[in-house]
Every structure is written in C-alpha cells, then in structure tokens.
N, C-alpha and C positions, 0 to 999 in steps of 0.2 A: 648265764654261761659259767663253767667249771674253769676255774683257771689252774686247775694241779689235777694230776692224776697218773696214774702209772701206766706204764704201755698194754698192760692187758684189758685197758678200758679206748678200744681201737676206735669209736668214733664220739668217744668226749672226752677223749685226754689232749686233746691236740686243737687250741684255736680256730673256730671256719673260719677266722679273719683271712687268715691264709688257706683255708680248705684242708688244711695237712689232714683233720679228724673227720672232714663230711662224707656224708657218704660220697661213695665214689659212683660219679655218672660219667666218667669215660672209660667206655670197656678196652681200651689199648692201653689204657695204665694197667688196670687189672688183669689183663690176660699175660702182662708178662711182668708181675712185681718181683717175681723172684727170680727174672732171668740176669746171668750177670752181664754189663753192659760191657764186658771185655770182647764178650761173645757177638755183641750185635756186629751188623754188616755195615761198613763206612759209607754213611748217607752226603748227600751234594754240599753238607753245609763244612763237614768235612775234608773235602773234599778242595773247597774256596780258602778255608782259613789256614795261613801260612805260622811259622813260627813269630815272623817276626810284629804280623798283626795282632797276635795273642800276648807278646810282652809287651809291645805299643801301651795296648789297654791296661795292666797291671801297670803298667811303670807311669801312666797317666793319669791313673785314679791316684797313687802312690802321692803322689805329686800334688795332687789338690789337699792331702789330708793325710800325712801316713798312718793315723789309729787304723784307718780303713784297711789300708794296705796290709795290716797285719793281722786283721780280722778273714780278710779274704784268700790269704797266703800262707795262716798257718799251718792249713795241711797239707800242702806242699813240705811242709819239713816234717811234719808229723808222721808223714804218709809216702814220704819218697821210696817205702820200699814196696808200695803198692804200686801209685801211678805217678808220671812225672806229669808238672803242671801244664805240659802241649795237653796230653793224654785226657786231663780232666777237662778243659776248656773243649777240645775233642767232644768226650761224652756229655756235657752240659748242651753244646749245639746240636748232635744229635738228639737227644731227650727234648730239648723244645721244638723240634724239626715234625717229634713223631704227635705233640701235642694236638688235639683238634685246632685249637683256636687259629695256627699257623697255615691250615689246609685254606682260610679264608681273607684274612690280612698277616702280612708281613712283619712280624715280630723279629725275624733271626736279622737285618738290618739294621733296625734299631738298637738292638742288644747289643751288635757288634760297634757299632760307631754314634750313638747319644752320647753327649757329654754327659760326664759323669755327676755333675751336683746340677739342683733343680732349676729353674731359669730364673726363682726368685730366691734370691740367698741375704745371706747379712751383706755381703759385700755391694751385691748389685744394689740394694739400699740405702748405702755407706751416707749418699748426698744430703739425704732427708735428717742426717743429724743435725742439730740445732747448729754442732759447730762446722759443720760443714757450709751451714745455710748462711751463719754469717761473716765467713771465710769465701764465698761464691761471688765473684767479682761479677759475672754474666747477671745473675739471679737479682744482685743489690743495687746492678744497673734497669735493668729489666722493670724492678718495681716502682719504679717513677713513671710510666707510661702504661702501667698497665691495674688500675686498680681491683682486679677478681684475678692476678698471678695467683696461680695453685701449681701444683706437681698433680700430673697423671701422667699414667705408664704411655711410654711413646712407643706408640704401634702404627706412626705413619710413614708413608712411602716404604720404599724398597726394603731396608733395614726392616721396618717392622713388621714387614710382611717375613723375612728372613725369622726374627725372631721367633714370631706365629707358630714359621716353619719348623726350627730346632724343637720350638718347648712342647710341641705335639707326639716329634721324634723321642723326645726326653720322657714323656706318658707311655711311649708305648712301649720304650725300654723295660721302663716299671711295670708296664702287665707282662711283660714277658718274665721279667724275676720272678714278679709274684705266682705264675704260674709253675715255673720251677719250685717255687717255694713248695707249692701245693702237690708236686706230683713227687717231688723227692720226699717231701711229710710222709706223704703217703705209703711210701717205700721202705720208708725210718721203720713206721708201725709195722709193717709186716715181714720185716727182716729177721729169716730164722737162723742165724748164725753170726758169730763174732765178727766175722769178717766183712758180711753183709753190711751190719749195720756201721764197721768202720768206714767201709766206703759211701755209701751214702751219709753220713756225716761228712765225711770229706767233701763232699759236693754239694753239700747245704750252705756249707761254710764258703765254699769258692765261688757260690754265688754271690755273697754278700758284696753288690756291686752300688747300687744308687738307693738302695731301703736305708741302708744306716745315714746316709748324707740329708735325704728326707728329713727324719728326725732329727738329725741334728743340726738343721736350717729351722725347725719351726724351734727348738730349743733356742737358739741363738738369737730371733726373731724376737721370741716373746719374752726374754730376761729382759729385752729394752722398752718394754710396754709394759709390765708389772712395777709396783714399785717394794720397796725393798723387804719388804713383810712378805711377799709373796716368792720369793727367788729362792729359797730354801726346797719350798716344795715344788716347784718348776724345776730345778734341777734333779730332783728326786724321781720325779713321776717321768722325764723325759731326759733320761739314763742310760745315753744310744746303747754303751756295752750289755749290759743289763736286757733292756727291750732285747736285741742282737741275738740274747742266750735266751730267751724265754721264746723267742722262735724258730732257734735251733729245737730244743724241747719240747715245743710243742702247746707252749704254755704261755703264751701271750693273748692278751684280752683288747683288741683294741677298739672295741666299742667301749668297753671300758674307759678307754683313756680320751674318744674320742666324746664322749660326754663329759668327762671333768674337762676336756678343753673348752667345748660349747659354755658350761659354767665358768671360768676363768677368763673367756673372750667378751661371756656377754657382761661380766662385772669392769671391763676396761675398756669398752668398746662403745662408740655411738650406740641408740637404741635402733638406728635406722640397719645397722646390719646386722639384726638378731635372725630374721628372716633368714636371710642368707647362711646363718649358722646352724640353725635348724635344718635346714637345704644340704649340708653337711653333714648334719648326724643322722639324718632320712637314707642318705648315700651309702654312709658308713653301716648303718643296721643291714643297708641290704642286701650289702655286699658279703658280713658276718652273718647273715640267716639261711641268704640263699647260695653259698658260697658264690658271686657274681666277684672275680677279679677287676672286671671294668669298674664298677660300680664303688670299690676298695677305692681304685687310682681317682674314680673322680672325686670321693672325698675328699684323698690329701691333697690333691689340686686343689680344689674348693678350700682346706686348708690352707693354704698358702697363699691364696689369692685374698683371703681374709683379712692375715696377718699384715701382707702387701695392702690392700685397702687402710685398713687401721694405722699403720706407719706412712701412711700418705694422709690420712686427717690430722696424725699428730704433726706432721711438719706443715699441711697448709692453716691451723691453727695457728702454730708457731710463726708463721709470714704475717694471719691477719695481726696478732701481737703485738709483733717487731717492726709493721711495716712503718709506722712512724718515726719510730727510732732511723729505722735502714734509711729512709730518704732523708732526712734529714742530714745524716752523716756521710752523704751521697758524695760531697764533695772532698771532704777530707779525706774517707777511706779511699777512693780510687788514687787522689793524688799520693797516697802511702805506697800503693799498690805499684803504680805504674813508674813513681821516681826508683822503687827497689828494683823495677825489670830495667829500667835506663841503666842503674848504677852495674848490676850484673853483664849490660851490655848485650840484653835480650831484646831489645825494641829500641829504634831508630827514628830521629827526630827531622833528619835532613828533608826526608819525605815532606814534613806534613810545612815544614818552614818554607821551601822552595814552590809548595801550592801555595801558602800565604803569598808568598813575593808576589805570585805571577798573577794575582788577582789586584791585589795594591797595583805594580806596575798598568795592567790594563785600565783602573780606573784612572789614575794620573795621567792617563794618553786621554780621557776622555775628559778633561779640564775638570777632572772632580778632585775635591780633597776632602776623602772619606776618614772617618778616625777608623780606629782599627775592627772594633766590636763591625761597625760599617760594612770594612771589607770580609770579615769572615763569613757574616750574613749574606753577600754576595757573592763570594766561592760556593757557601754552601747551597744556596740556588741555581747558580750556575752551573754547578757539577752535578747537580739533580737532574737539570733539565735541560744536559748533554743531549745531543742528539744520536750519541756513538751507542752502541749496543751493550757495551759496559763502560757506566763511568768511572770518573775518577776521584776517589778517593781516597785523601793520606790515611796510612794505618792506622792514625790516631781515633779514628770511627770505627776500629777493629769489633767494638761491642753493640756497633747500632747497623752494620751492615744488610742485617735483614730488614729490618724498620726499613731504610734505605731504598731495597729492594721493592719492598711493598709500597712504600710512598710512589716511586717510579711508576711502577704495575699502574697506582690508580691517576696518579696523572695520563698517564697514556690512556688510558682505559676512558676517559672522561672529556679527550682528546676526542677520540675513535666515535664514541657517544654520541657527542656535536657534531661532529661530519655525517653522521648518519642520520640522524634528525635533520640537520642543514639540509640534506639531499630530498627530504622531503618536504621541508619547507619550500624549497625551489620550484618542486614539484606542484604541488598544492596551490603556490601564489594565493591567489584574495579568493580563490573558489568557495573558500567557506569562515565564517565569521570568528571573531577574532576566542572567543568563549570555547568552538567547537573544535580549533585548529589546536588551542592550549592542551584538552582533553585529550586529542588524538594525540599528540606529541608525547603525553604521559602514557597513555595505552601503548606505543610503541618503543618509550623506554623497558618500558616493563619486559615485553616482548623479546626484543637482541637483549634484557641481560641473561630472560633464558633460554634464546639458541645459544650464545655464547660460553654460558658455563662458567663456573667458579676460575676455569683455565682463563677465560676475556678472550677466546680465539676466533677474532674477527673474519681474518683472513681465508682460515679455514671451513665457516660457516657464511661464505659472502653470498652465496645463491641464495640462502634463507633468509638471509636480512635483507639483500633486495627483493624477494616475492615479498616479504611481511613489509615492506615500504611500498609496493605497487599498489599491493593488497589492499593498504589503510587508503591509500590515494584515491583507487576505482570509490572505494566505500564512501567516500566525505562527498564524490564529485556525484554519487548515486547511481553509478554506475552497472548494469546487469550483471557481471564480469566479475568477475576479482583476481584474473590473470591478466596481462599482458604483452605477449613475449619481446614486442618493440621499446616498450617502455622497460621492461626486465633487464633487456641489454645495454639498454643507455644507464639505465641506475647502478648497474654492474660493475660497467667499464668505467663509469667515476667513480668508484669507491674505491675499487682495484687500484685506481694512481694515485687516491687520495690516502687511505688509512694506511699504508706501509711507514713503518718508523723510519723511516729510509727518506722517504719522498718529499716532495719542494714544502708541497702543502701544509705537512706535519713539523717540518722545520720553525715554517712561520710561526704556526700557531704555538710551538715550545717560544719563540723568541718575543713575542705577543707577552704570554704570560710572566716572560722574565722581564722585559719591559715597565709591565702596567702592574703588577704584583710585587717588583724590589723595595721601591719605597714602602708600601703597608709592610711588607716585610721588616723589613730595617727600624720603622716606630713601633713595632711591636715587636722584636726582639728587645730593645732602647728600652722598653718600658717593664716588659718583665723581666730583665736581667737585676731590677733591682729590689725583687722579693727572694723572700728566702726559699731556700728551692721547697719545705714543704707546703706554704702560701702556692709557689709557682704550681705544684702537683695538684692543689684541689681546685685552683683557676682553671687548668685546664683538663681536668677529667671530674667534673661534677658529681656527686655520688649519685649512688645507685637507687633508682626510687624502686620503690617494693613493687611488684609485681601487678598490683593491683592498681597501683596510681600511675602507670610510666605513659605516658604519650602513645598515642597508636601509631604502630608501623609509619614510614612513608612507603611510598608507593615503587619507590624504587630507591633498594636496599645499595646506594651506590654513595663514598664519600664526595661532597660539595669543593667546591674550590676553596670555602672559606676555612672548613675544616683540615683538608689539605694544609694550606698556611699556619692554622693550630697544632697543629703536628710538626710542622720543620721549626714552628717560632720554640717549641717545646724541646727539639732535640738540640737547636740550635745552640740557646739559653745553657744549658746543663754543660754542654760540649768545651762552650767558652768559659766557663765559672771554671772545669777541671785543666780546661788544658792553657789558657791565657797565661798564665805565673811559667809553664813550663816549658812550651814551645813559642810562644810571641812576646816574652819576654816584656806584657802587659796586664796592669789591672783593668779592672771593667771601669769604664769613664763612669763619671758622678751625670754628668750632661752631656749627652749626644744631640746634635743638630740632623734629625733623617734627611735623608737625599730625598729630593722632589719638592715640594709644597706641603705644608701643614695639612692644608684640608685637603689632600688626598690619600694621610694617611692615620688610620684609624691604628689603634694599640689593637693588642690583643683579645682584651675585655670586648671588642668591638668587631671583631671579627665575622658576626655574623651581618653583616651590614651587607645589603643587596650590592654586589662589584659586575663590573663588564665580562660576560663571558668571553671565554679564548675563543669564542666562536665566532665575534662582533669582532668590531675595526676592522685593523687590515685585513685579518684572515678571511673576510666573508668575500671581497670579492675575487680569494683565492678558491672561492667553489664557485663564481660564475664566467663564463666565458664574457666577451665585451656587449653583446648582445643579451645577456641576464639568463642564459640555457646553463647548461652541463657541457664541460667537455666531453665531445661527443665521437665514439667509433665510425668509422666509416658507414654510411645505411642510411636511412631514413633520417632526416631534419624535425627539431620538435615545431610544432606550430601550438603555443598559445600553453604550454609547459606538456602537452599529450601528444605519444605517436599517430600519427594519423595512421587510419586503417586500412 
C-alpha cells in the first residue's frame, strides 16, 4: 500500500483503512459527492438533535482529554464564517443517516451517546500497577485464602453485563466515525472547488471524536509493557496528532502500523497470545483490502483486548511473585492500614468491642471461663450460624464479608442436603442393604445438587427433589413405578416445614452444630494461632497438584463440614493476629485450655477426621414424628414407610 500521493491519484492516494481512496461501492455517496450539504433536506436525525445535546458531547469529550477537543473544534473557528458548529454536527448526522450501513443497525445512537474513550483505558487498568497491587488492602487480604488469586476482567452479574452493554455501544460509535471517515475521504478526493474541499475538511475534522482516544489508549497501554529501549519508538509510531493528519490526508497506513504492533506485542507478550495477534492483523488486512469498516473496529477491539490481556499476566505474575512477601506482611500491613483509618476517624471500634462483650458475657452466664482468643472463636461461629437472615458482624470483617457470605451459603446448603437425604432414609428404612442405601444416597446427592443450581434453591425446586426422592425409593424397593403422587405429597410437605432457614428444624440443626463443633473449633484456632501466618497459609490450602496427579473428582462437588471449619479456623486465626492489639486490647495467649474435653477436639492439622453429622443427635429425631413416619398432611397414613394404594 502507497502511503503519500497527491489528490489526482483518486483511488491510491488515500488509505482503504479508512476507505477514503477505495473504490466507491455505495452509489448514494457517488450520486451526490458534489452536492453541497447546505442544500440537502433536514432528515429525522436532525430533526432529534437539539443544541444542547450537541454541546453535551463536545464539552464531554473536551473533558476526558482537551488535545481532542481541539482537534475536533478547530474548525469551528477556522470555519465560523462557513458553518456554525449546531450546523456541522447537523450535516455529520445527516451524512451518516444517508450511509447504507444505518438502513440496517443503528449507528446515529451510538454516535450520539457512547462514551467517548474505549472501555479499556490506562485508567480502567490503573489497579494492575505493581503499586497499586501492593497498596490494595482487599487484594493483600484476599491472598491468604486464596492460592490461584489472578485479576480477570469482571464481567459478572448486572454490572458486567452493563459494561458488555456500553463497550458494544462504544464499537459501534467507532464504525460509524469510521464510516464518516470514508464517505467524507471520499468527498475530500472529488472536491472541485476551494470551498468544497474547505468544508469537507471541516467535517473530517469535527468528526475526530473516539479514533484519536483509540490510539492514544493503545499508546498509553503499551509504554507500560515495553521497556525503556523500546519507548522512543512507541511514541514515534503511535503519534495520535500525526496518525490524526495522515487521515485527514489521506495518508494513513494502518496495516502498516497494525503489523509493527503484532511485532512489538509478540516480542513482550506470552507466546500463548500470538495467536490472538495474528487474529488481529487477519482483521486488520481485511478491513484495509476489502474496505470492511466492521472488520477495522474489530481489529482495534482485538487490540485492546490484547494489551488488556497482557497487562493482566503482568500483574497476575507480579501476585504469583509477591505472594509470599504479601502474606507474610499480612499482619503488619493491615494493622498500618486500618490504625491510619481509626486515627483519621474513618472506622469505628465500638461495634466490634460491644460484639466481644456480649459473647464473653453469654459465656460467663454459662459457668465458663473462656480466655479471650476463646470467646472470639465463639462469636465468630455463633454469628455465622445465626439463624437471622443476615448476621452479624462488627465492621472489623469489612474485608472478609463475602468469604462470610459464602461460608453461610454452604453451611445452609449442607443443612438442606441432610434433610433431604434424611427424608429418604426415612423412607427407605432397612428395605435395602446397608452398601445399596450408601450408593443410593450418593446418586441422589449428585441429583438435588443439579435441580438446585449453583443458586442452592431448595425451595424453589421442591417438587423435583421430592419426585427424584420417591423416584430413588420406588427404585431400591423394585418397584414398577417411579411415581407416587401419595408418597410425593407426604415427602413434599416435610420438606416444605423442614428446609426454610426460618423453621424449628433448621434452628436445631444450626445449634447442633454450634454445640458439637465449638470446641474443635476453639483447639484448632489455639493451635494455629501460633504459626506464622505463611506456615498458617500452606497448612491450610495445600498446593496445587498438576493436573495430571490431582485426585479424581468426588462425586458431589459440595464443601464437608470439616472443610467448612478449615475455613472459619483460617479466617478466624488471621482476623485475631490483626485486630487483638487493636480492638480487645489482647495478645494471643502462649497456652489456651479449649472448652470441652481434649479428646474431642482435634487441631486443625486434624480436621479431616470423620465428626457427627448435623444430621445425627438431636436433630434426627426432629425429622421423625413419635411413631418413626414424616410429619404428615392431612390424607392417607404411611404403613411400613409406603403410601398404601
């Protein structure tokens, strides 16, 4: 491709990147390139756009960046004695209104209301700086429980569907410039008079709306991923003013440049996204051969997305790095942290004192005399395994709320589990041997965890999990059937009183496991409280076996109980190292005496040790009536655990 050439060379003086010099395949540009656009008739898009939306948009791009702003509003002073800028924004919407591409998706929307810089900028990256990574109180918390922490772009729930939404609107902005770019090129070339050609340069120029932000995002991107040899000519070659006038002109190569970046990305980039770059410059050719606009944007999408990848391996490099360093310093950095918000008078201590009291007081009414590490261990269970719909928790857990959350989730979840199995143990009694009833139980874990869904909604799927409970029942007992609608309904209506977080039954079984679970709690806090927290970190997240050696699945992808306890003994431990000295006005005891009997509580290291389900003791015979049945609906009586017929 020519990159210079003079206007009387009308389809190789002008870049196809933009189309300005291809031939022309829309006959409504060519049927009226010399008409002047004072003359056209005021189309709908006209029509919609007021004055004050038209300065919104200048004065908002102005705003992100003013080079821009002065790029796109020159001729507005250049030119005020031709058109005023209503006037040009005017015949800019017009001109893309008359475009083919707009007869089939909606470009003048976009155009008019996309934010103006791209959805991945320097800025939206800002985190991924090393010092931002070890500045990040969430992230240096985070790393103690979580050993594969990486950063990927957050595209879930609402929000990231919202984002999805913008950065699409934000594409389509860009094909619509760039189709301006190409019909006003176009216009440039075949302009037979002085006057002609100043007003379409006036309108070349008033588009320059989200193309120069483009470049000068992948510019700003990549000076943090070259190193210092390379920054000379990264600024040289990606020159937004420079690029800016070479496509006013006509004279921009951007295959050209979009090859020396595929070289420049693949010399600092994994080998694993060359692919992907290639995938890029594929785009890019096809879009500069076969003039395809689409094809342009999804390159520098594809660029961007790149650069965004790339600056996401170099900060989750920089975590696997640092991650020893970060935990380690886990205790010291936060208490830095959180004493400067105390001192500023940003965060409040009265909270999290007044839960200590009131956990100490309860245990003192129960003739204990717990040491303090003791009682926080027992707040902290006991506020997990609230029965209220949100517990409670002092602010001081401001950074472990989710964990929190999720812990909750699978205790309930695991709750709900056992009540459901229970109801068919009930069911089932000695009908089938003790080998055959274990397998059925596991085949019907498996089963409710997938009616239930990653959401765990019991409630909502209770007709499916009582037919897949009848179901397995008919099957073991050898049944013809595999419906029962009598049995259906009695398995129904006790699940319905029994799995609401609300109900007698689910109470128990929370107080069950605060019960028979505090003590192992409380020796196995005692016991890891007195390693160093990155000793505590590899005790309890083991590393990662390779892929090829890791254990096979279990059968149902659901956390244990005793895992459960690895987890709160894990947040527990770290919680009291940071906040002991600051809110309980306590160091961690040298020797704790745990509440209950020695031999019933296992440390940490021990936690996989076979414990009583919350399904056993009291709770079981809160799933039998006095007679060994189901609470039962009004209807038919069970004889011998089966609706009679």
């Amino acid at each position: 491709m020519e990159g210079n050439g003079g206007r009387g060379r009308r389809n190789d003086s002008i870049s196809s990147v933009m189309s300005l010099g291809a031939d022309n395949t829309s006959p409504s540009w060519t049927d009226d390139n010399n008409k002047a656009p004072a003359d056209q008739r005021s189309s709908r898009a006209e029509q919609e756009l007021n004055h004050e939306a038209s300065v919104h948009m200048l004065s908002q791009y102005a705003h992100e960046d003013p080079s821009y702003m002065d790029a796109s509003t020159s001729s507005d002073t250049d030119h005020s004695d031709m058109m005023s800028p209503l006037e040009i924004r005017h015949a800019i919407f017009e001109l893309l209104e008359e475009l083919p591409e707009t007869a089939t998706v909606d470009l003048i929307t976009p155009y008019q209301k996309a934010a103006m810089l791209p959805p991945v900028t320097q800025d939206s990256l800002c985190e991924l700086d090393v010092g931002r990574i070890i500045n990040n109180p969430k992230l240096r918390h985070d790393v103690n429980f979580d050993r594969e922490l990486h950063f990927r772009p957050n595209l879930d729930g609402t929000r990231g569907k919202q984002k999805l939404k913008s950065a699409d609107e934000y594409w389509k902005a860009l094909l619509a410039e760039l189709e301006i770019y190409r019909a006003v090129g176009f216009r440039l070339m075949t302009s037979r008079s002085a006057e002609e050609l100043e007003y379409w340069t006036c309108m070349i120029k008033a588009n320059q709306i989200r193309l120069p932000g483009v470049f000068s995002t992948i510019h700003e991107i990549l000076k943090t991923l070259v190193p210092e040899r390379d920054q000379a000519i990264v600024a040289e070659r990606l020159d937004v003013d420079m690029i800016m006038q070479q496509i006013c002109k006509g004279v921009f190569d951007l295959l050209d440049l979009a090859q020396w970046l595929a070289t420049i990305l693949k010399a600092h980039c994994a080998p694993m996204r060359d692919e992907w770059i290639d995938q890029m410059v594929e785009q890019t050719t096809k879009g500069v051969h076969e003039g395809d606009q689409k094809a342009v944007v999804v390159g520098l999408r594809q660029t961007l997305a790149i650069l965004e990848a790339m600056k996401l391996d170099v900060a989750n490099h920089q975590i696997r790095h640092l991650r020893s360093l970060l935990i380690d310093d886990t205790v010291n950095f936060q208490q830095k942290y959180h004493i400067h918000k105390i001192a500023a008078n940003r965060f409040k201590l009265d909270g999290a004192r007044n839960w200590f009291k009131e956990e100490q007081t309860l245990l003192n009414g129960c003739n204990l005399a717990p040491t303090p590490l003791e009682t926080f261990s027992s707040a902290v269970l006991r506020s997990l395994l609230a029965q209220s719909n949100i517990p409670h928790f002092p602010d001081t857990f401001h950074l472990d709320y989710e964990r929190l959350r999720q812990l909750r989730s699978d205790v309930h979840n695991m709750i709900q589990m056992n009540m459901c199995c229970s109801a068919f143990d009930i069911l089932i009694k000695d009908k089938a041997n003790e080998p055959t009833r274990a397998a059925a139980r596991k085949s019907l874990q498996v089963n409710i965890s997938a009616i239930v869904g990653d959401a765990r909604l019991y409630l909502e799927n209770l007709e499916n999990i009582s037919a897949e409970i009848v179901r397995l029942v008919l099957q073991l007992e050898g049944a013809d059937v595999t419906f029962d609608s009598d049995m259906m309904s009695i398995v129904e209506h006790h699940l319905r009183a029994e799995l609401p977080l609300s109900s007698s039954a689910f109470g128990i079984q929370l107080q069950t496991i605060l019960d028979t679970q505090l003590p192992r709690l409380c020796n196995a806090v005692n016991s890891s409280s007195r390693l160093p927290i990155l000793a505590l970190h590899d005790m309890m997240l083991p590393p990662i076996q390779p892929a090829g050696r890791r254990a096979p699945a279990k059968a149902v992808a659901e956390p244990l109980l005793d895992e459960i306890l690895k987890r709160i003994t894990h947040l527990t431990v770290i919680h009291w190292h940071v906040w002991s000295p600051i809110v309980y006005d306590v160091q961690i005891e040298a020797d704790v005496t745990p509440l209950g009997s020695p031999g019933n509580n296992p440390d940490a290291s021990h936690m996989n040790t076979n414990t009583a389900s919350p399904s056993s003791g009291p709770s079981t015979p809160q799933m039998q009536s006095q007679n060994g049945g189901f609470t039962q609906p009004p209807g038919p009586s069970i004889t011998n655990g089966r609706s009679p017929k």
